[in-house]
Every structure is written in structure tokens, then in C-alpha cells.
C-alpha positions as CSV (number, residue, x, y, z in Angstrom):
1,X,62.3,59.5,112.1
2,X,59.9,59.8,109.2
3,X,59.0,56.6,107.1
4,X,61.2,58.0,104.3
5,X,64.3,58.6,106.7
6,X,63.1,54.4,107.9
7,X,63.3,53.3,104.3
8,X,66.5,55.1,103.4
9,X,68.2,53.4,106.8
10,X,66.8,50.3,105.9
11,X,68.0,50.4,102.4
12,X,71.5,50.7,103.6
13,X,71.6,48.0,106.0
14,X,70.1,45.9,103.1
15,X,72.7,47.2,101.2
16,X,75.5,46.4,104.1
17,X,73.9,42.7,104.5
18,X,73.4,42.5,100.9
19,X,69.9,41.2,101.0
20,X,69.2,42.1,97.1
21,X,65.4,41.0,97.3
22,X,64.7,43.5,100.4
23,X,66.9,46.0,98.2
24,X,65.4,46.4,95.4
25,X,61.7,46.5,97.3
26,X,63.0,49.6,99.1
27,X,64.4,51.0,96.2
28,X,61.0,50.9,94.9
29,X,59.3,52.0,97.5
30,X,61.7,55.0,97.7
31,X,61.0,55.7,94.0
32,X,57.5,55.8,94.7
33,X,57.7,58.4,97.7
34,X,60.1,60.8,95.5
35,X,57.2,60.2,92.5
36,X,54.5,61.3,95.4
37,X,57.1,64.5,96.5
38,X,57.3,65.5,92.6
39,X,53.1,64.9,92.2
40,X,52.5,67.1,95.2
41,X,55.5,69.4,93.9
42,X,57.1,69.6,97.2
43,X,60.9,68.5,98.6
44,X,60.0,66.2,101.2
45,X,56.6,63.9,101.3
46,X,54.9,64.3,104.8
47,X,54.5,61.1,106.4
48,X,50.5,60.8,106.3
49,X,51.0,60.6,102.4
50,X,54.1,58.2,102.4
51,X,51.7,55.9,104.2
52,X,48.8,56.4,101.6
53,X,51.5,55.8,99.1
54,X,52.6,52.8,100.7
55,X,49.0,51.8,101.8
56,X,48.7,51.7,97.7
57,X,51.8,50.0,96.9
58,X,50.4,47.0,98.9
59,X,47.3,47.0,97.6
60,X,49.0,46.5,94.5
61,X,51.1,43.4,95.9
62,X,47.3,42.1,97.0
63,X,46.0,42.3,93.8
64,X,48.9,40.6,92.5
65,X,49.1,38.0,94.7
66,X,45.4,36.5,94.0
67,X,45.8,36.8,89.8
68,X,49.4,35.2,90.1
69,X,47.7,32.4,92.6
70,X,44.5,31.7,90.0
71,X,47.1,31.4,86.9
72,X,49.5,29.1,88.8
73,X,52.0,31.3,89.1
74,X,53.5,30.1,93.0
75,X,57.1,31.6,92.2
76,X,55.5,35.0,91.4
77,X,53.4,34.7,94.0
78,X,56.0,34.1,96.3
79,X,57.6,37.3,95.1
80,X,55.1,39.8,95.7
81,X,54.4,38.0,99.3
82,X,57.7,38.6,100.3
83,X,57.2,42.3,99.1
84,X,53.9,42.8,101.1
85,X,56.0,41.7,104.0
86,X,58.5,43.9,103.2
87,X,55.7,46.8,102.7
88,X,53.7,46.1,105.7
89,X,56.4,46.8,108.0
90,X,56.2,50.4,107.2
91,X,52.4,50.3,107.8
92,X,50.9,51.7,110.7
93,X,48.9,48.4,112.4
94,X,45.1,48.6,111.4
95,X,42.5,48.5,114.0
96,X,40.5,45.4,114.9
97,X,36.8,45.1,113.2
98,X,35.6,45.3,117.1
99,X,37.5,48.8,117.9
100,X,36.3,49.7,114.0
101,X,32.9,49.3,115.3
102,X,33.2,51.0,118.4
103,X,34.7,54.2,116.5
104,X,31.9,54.3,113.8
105,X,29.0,53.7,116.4
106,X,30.7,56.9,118.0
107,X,31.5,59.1,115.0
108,X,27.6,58.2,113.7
109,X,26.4,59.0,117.2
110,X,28.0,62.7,117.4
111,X,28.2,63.5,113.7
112,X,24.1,62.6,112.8
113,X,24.9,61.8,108.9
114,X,21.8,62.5,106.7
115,X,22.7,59.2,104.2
116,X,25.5,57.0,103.5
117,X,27.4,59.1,101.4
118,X,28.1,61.7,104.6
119,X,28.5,59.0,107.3
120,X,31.4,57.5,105.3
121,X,33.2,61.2,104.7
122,X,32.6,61.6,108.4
123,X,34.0,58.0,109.6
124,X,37.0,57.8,107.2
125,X,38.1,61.6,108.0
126,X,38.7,60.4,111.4
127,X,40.1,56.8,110.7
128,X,41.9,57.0,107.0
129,X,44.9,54.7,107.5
130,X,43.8,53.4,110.8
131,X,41.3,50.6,109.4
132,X,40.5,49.4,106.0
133,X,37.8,51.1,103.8
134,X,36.0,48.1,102.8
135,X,35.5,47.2,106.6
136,X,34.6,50.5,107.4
137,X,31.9,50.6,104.5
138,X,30.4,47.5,105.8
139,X,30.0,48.6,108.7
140,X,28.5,51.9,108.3
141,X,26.0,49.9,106.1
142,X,25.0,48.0,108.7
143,X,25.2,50.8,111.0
144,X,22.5,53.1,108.9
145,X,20.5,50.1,108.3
């Protein structure tokens, strides 16, 4: 079943056990992934850009999360949390900073990159979606020296 196909069945068995807060977070995230289909003027949205789409989405939630915390905002807060939940189960899980490390060191060890700029086009072809960018940049950086 592809992520959308997940959503829609999940949708209807929010719908079923009316959980409106989980309903209208799929909604959304269903609105997003038919905006994504139009942008990419296609019928159906593969699956590799519902997750980028998604991977955005809670991105989104995270920034949210920390400006709602610093104004004092807990009942917004609380909102987007439950959101993020709702988001991340739709994620693929990302890879520890140890297995990160162990796929970089590889990928720089066959790939030879002349600077940083071509080790992290090399590193995050391979692992796009499978770790986070920021952990990966770190560790290419320390990786190159």
C-alpha cells in the first residue's frame, strides 16, 4: 500500500472512530500530497516524494513547536505535538548517528569527494530520507576534516 492509500485508510477509520483531531491532520496531509501530484503535474504522487512532502510537513510542526514554546503558547504547542505524532507515523524510521557514520565513512571511502560540496551530493544521494541532513552535514565535516 502506498503512503497515500495509508492516509486515505486511516482517514476513514478516523472518520469511523470520529477522532476529529487525527482527522483533520490527515486531511491535511492528504491536501498536501494532491498539492505535490498537481506541482509535479502527475495523477498519483510516488511514494519517495509523499515522504519528502511529509518529511516537510513535520519540519514545519518542529518549527512550530519551539516559537509556540518560547511565546508561552503550551496549548498550541500541544497541538502541533500531537500533529508530529500524527506525521511521524508515516515516516520511514531514521537511522542512528552510529549507522549514519558507518554509511558516510563508506560512501567517502568509495566515492573520493574533491571538497565538501561533492561529498554531501554523494552521501545524501544514497541516504535522502534515511537520516537527517544536519546529522549527515556534521558528520561529513568531521569526516573531511
Amino acid at each position: 500500500m502506498t503512503v497515500k492509500e495509508t492516509l486515505m485508510a486511516d482517514m476513514k477509520a478516523a472518520m469511523k472512530e470520529k477522532k476529529m483531531e487525527e482527522l483533520t491532520t490527515l486531511r491535511s496531509l492528504i491536501s498536501v500530497l494532491k498539492n505535490k501530484a498537481l506541482e509535479k503535474r502527475t495523477d498519483e504522487i510516488s511514494d519517495e516524494d509523499a515522504i519528502a512532502a511529509l518529511t516537510t510537513e513535520a519540519k514545519k510542526r518542529k518549527e512550530s513547536i519551539q516559537v509556540f514554546e518560547e511565546a508561552g503558547r503550551k496549548e498550541l504547542a500541544a497541538t502541533e505535538i500531537a500533529e508530529l505524532e500524527i506525521i511521524n507515523r508515516y515516516l520511514p524510521e531514521l537511522m542512528s548517528e552510529e549507522a549514519a557514520r558507518t554509511e558516510v565513512k563508506r560512501i567517502l571511502e568509495a566515492e573520493k569527494p574533491a571538497d565538501f560540496g561533492q561529498a554531501m551530493q554523494k552521501v545524501m544521494a544514497e541516504l535522502k530520507g534515511k537520516a537527517g541532513a544536519k546529522m549527515l552535514s556534521q558528520i561529513v565535516k568531521e569526516m573531511l576534516g
